[in-house]
N, C-alpha and C positions, 0 to 999 in steps of 0.2 A: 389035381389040376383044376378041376372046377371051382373047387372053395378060393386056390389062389386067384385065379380069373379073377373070382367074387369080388377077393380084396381088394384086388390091383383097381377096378372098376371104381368102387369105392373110395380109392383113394386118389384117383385121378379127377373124378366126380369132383371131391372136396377139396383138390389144391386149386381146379381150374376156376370153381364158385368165389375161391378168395383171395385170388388174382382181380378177377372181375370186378369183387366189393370192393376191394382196395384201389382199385382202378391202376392194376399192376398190366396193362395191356393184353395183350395179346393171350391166349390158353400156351402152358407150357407143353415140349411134348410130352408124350404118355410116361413115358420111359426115366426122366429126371425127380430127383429128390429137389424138391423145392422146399424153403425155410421163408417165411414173413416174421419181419421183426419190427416190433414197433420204437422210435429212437428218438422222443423229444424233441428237436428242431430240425428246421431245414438248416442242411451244410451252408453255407460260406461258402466254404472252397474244399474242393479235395486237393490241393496241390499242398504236401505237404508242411513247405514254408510258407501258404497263407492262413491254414488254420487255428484255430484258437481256442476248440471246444471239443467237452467231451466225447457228445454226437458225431462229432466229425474223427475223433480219433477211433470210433467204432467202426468204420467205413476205411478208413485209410488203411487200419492195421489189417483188414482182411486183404488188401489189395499191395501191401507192400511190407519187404523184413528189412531190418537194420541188422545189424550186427549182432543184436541178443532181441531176445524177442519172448512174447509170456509163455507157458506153459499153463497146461487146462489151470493150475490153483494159482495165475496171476504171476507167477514166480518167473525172475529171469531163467533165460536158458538160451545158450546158444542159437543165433539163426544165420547172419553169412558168416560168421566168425566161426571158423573149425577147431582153430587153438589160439592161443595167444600169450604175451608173456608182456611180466611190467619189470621197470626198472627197480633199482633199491629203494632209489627215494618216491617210487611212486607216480614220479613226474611222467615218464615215455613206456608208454603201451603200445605194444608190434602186434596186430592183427593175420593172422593166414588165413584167407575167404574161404570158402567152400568154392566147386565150382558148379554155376548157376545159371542162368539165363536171363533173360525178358520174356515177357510174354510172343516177342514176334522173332524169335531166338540167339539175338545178337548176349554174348559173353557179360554180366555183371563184375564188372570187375573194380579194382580199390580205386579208380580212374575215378569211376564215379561219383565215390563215395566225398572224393578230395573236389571234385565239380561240382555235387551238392554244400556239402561245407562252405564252398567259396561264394556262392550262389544266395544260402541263407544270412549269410555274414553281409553281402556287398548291401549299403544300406538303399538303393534302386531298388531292391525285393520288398523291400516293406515290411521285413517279417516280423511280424507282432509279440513273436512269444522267443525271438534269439535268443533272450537273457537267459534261457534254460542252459545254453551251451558256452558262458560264458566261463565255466573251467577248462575250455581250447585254450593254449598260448594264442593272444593276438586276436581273439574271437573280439571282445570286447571294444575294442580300441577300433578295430574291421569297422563294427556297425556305426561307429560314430564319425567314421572317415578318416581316421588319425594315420592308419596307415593301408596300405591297398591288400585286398582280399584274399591273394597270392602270397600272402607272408602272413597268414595265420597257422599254426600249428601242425598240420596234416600232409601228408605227403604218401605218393604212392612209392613202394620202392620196385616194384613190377607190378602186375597187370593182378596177381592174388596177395601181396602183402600191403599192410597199408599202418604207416605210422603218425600217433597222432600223441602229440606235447601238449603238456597240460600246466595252469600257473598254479593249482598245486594237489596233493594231493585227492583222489578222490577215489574211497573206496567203495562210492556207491555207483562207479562209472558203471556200472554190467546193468544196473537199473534204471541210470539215463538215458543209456542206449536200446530201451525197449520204446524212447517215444519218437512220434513220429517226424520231430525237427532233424533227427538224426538220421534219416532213411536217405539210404540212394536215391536217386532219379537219374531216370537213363540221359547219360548225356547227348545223346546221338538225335532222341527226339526233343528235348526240350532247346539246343541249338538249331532244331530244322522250325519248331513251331512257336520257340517263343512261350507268354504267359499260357495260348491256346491248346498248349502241351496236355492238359488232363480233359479235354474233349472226347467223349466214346470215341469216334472216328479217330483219335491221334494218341491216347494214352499208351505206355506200354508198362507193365506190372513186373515184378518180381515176386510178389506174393500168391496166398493160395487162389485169389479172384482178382478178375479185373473187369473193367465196369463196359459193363453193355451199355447201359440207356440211364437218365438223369432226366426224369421231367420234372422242372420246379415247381415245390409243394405238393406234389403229389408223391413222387420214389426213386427210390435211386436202387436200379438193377445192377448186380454183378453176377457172374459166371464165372465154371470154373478153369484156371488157368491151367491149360495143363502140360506149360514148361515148368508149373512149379517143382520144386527139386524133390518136396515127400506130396506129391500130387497124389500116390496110389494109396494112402492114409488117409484122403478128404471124402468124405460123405456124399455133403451137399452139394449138388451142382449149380444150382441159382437161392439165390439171396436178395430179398428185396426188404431194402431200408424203408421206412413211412415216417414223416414228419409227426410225432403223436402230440402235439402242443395240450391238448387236452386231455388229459389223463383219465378223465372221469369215461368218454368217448372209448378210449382206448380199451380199458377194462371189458367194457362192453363188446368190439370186436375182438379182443381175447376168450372171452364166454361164449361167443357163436363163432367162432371160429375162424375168422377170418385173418387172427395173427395167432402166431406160434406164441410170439417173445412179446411183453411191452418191458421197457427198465423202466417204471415207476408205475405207482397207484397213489390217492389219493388216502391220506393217514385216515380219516373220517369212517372211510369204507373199510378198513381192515375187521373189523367184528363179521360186517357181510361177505366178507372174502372168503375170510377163513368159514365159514357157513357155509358158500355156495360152492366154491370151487378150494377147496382146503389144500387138496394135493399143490395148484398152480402157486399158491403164494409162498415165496424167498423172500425172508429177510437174513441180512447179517452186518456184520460189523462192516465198516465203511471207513478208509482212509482222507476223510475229506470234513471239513468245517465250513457251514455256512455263518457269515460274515456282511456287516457293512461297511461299507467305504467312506469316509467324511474327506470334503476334500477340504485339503489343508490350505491350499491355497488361498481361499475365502477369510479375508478380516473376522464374521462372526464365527467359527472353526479353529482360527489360530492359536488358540488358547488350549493346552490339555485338561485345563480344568471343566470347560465349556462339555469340550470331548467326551470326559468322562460321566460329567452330569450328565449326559443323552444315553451313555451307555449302560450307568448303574440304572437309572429307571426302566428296562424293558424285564418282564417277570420271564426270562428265559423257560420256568417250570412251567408256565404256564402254556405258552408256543409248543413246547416238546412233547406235555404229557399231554394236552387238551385237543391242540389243533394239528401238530405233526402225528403223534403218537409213534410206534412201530418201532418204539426203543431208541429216539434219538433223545441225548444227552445235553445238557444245559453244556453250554459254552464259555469257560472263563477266560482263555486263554484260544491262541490260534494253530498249536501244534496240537494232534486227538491224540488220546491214549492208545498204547501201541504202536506207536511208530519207535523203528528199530534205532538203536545206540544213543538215544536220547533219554535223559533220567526225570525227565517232567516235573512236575511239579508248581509249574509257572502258574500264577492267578492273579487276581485284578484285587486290590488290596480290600476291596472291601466287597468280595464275592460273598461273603456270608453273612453279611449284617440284613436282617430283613425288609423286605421291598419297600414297605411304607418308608421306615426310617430311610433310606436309600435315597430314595425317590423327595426327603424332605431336605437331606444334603446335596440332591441332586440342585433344590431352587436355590440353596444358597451357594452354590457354586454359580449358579448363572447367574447373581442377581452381584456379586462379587463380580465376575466378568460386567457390569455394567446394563445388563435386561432386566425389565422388568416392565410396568404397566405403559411408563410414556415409550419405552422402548422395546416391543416384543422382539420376541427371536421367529424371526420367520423364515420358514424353510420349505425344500420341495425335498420328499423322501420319492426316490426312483423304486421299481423294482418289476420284476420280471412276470410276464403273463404265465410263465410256465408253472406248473406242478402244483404245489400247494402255497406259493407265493402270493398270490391276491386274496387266499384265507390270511396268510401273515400281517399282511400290513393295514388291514383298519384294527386288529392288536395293537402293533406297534404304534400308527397313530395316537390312540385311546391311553395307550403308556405313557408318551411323552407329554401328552394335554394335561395329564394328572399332574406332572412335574407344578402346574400354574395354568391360571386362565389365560395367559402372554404366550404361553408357550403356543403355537399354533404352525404345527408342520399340515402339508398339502403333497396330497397320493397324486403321483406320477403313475401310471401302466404303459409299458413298453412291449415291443418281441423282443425274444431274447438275442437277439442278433442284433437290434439296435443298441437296446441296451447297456451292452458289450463294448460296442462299437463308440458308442458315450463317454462310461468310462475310458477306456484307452484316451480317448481324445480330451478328457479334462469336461465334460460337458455335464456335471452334475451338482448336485451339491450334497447330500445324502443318498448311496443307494446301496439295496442288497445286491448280492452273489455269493456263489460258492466254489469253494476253492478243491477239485481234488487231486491230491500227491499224483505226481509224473513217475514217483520212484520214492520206495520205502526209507525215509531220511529226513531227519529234521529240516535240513537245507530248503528240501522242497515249500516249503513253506515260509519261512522264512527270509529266502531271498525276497518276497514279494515285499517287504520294510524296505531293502537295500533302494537307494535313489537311483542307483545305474540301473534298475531294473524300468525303467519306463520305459512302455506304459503299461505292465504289469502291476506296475506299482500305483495302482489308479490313485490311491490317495496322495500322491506329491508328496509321500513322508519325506523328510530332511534334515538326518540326524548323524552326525558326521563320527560320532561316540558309538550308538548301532552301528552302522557301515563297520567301524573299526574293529567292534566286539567281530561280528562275524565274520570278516577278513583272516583277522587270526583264529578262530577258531579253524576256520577250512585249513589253515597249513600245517594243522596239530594231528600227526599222525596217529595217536596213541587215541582210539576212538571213544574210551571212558572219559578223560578229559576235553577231549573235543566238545561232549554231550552239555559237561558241565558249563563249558564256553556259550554255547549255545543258547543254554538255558537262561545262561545271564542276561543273554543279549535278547532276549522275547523277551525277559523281565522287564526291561527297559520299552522294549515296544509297547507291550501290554501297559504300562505304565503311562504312556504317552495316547494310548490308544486313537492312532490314525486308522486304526480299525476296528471294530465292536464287534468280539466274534460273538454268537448267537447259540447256535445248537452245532455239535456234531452230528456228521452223517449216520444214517443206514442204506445200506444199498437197498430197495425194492424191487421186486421186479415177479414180473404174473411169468411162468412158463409152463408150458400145457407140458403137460407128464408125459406126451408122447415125445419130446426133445430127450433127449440121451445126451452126454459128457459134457454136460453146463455140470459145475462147480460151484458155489459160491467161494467167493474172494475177497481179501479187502481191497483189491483195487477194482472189483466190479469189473476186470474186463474178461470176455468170453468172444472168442476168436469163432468163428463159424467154421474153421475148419476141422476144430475138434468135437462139433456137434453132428447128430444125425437125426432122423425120425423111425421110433422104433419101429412103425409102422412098415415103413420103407426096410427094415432090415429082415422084418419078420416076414415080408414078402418075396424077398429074395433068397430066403433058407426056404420057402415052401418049395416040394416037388409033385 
């Protein structure tokens, strides 16, 4: 009894010090499992039809289930969907819920789910990233006003069944429905409150947290819920998000303690990581391509030949193995290796010819497009304050200068929410981002070429041939030929390159060995509900 006192003291000592440092408020009490995680940027929005970003789907999914939902290794699995059943042709999938709550105990029911649908669709919402849901019957047509909201696909047929028509087959729907454009929202508050609906004071959850407190730039608190339906499974009782923009920062409150989790570090430090703290450092394979966007809509851009001269000169081995490191992979192509029912093989036709030589096809490519001394090409390259992005781009700069002395691109530094916010709205002219899978599938990727996908589609690609390829590939049941469909139609994009992929992902991420049921995964996501502090466990087996 005394050693555990010890513990408990101990370990309240140390959660409430790094509340404090984190400027997480208030000391929690004695008695709760507390988790600090650190999470790259400040939300946006938690309302799940206005977000857009990873960080945000990090927060959301602890706070809200769809219909299928991850499992610790990322993998769908069942969350208000208890069973279900699809048609022959794949088109009509009949949902049975589970039966579930909100957080303030009013029924989750398929009402809902047809009131969110209608909701993300109506184009008054604004929602940024619909295009994900545009295998609904009538989803597509909804956001562009063609027809009203109410006659998209979905429909409840009681209060637990819920059916949803699809324009055509998708046998990756159990994996679309883990993100968070497809989450219920309760309808009850979002008609009493409006946009104001995910305010602490007015939010109501169906997930394992729901959020206490939101002070911007500093954290976002959630607590746990405990109308959740496997509530007596969850660990942790508070979870605080921290804006970690600074990864180099972040590292350092992950060494003294004051975060459990950061999801990234800086490629540079990986020799000293693995030294100082060897057990905290995850890497692994990462479903996700970093990428830049050229917009097409710009007279000097319009060209693929232009396009491609910008593209073949960047020494992607050089970015990967020098400046990212931690195993991330040169980029020929925008779909990564390992994603499922896809045969690969797609590359940029001259991925293997040596950079010099590259980089000397590149100037006669531009100088054919009409640049050269009385006419430079001059550009602004955008890109993001976060992570190891401002080590990237005075690289890339120094790549494209070689191209010629005319050549002459100019560094842009953004937050990553402006950024974002840029692209979507057409306001760039070259910038990085990165892309990661919503759901293990070539499509995920891919749709971002499709032109109906803006403003996903930040580059204004406009290629009526792509659109087509992938149209019909999505209606081809047979998912070996689907793949090859596919492949043809990146071929073409790649070929066109309204986008310059760069490197493949790794996931990173610092986690103190005292965290329990993190997994790594390739989609990188770790739900807090499946986590604990063993610390916390081993104190409550003491007698």
């Amino acid at each position: 009894m005394i050693r555990k006192a010890i513990i408990k003291s101990l370990l309240v000592s140390a959660s409430t010090l790094a509340v404090v440092a984190c400027g997480g408020g208030d000391p929690v009490d004695s008695d709760t499992v507390v988790l600090h995680r650190g999470n790259s940027s400040e939300p946006l929005s938690l309302d799940p039809h206005k977000a857009s970003g990873t960080w945000e789907n990090n927060i959301i999914g602890d706070m809200f289930i769809g219909l299928f939902t991850e499992d610790i290794a990322g993998e769908p699995i069942p969350g208000m969907a208890e069973s279900w059943e699809v048609s022959e042709d794949g088109l009509m999938w009949t949902f049975r819920l589970r039966e579930a709550s909100w957080s303030d105990g009013q029924p989750v029911t398929a009402h809902d789910f047809v009131f969110a649908w209608r909701r993300i669709a109506s184009p008054a919402t604004g929602a940024q990233y619909v295009s994900l849901l545009y295998p609904i019957e009538g989803m597509e047509a909804a956001t562009r006003g063609e027809i009203s909201p109410d006659e998209i696909g979905v429909r409840a047929i009681d209060d637990r069944t819920l059916e949803v028509r699809l324009v055509n087959p998708a046998p990756y729907l159990p994996g679309l429905l883990t993100h968070y454009t497809s989450f219920p929202v309760p309808r009850h508050v979002v008609e009493q409150y409006g946009d104001e609906w995910v305010r602490p004071a007015n939010i109501e959850v169906n997930g394992a947290y729901r959020l206490e407190d939101w002070r911007t730039n500093n954290f976002v608190h959630l607590t746990r819920n405990a109308t959740f339906f496997d509530n007596e499974s969850v660990c942790i009782d508070d979870v605080y998000y921290y804006p970690t923009v600074d990864n180099s920062a972040a590292g350092r409150r992950v060494r003294n303690g004051e975060l459990h989790i950061n999801n990234d570090f800086p490629g540079q430090q990986l020799d000293f990581l693995r030294r100082e703290i060897p057990e905290y450092v995850r890497i692994a394979p990462y479903m996700g391509t970093i990428y830049f966007s050229v917009n097409t809509t710009l007279d000097m851009f319009a060209d693929p030949g232009v396009r491609n001269a910008l593209g073949m000169a960047i020494d992607r081995s050089f970015i990967a193995e020098e400046i990212l490191r931690a195993g991330y992979q040169p980029a020929y192509s925008m779909v990564p290796p390992g994603v499922a029912n896809y045969p690969g093989g797609v590359r940029a036709e001259w991925a293997d010819t040596p950079i010099e030589e590259r980089r000397a096809r590149a100037r006669e490519l531009l100088e054919e497009a009409g640049f050269g001394p009385d006419n430079p090409l001059q550009f602004e390259y955008t890109y993001r304050a976060t992570r190891d992005n401002p080590r990237v781009a005075p690289v890339v700069q120094n790549d494209w200068s070689a191209i010629a002395e005319w050549v002459e691109p100019e560094l842009i530094v953004n937050d990553t929410q402006i950024h974002y916010d840029n692209l979507r709205a057409q306001d760039f002219q070259i910038a990085d981002g990165g892309w990661i899978a919503d759901y293990n599938d070539p499509y995920n990727f891919l749709f971002l070429g499709e032109y109906r996908s803006i403003p996903m589609n930040y580059s204004r690609y406009n290629n009526p041939e792509y659109d087509a390829l992938v149209t019909a590939a999505n209606r081809e049941q047979d998912l070996e030929v689907r793949g090859r469909m596919l492949a043809r139609a990146e071929q073409t994009l790649i070929d066109d390159m309204p986008i310059i992929p760069i490197v493949y992902y790794v996931s990173k991420n610092l986690v103190n060995p005292d965290v329990t049921g993190w997994e790594d995964n390739i989609v990188d996501i770790h739900r807090t509900r499946y986590l604990c502090l063993a610390s916390s466990q081993a104190e409550a087996g003491e007698e």
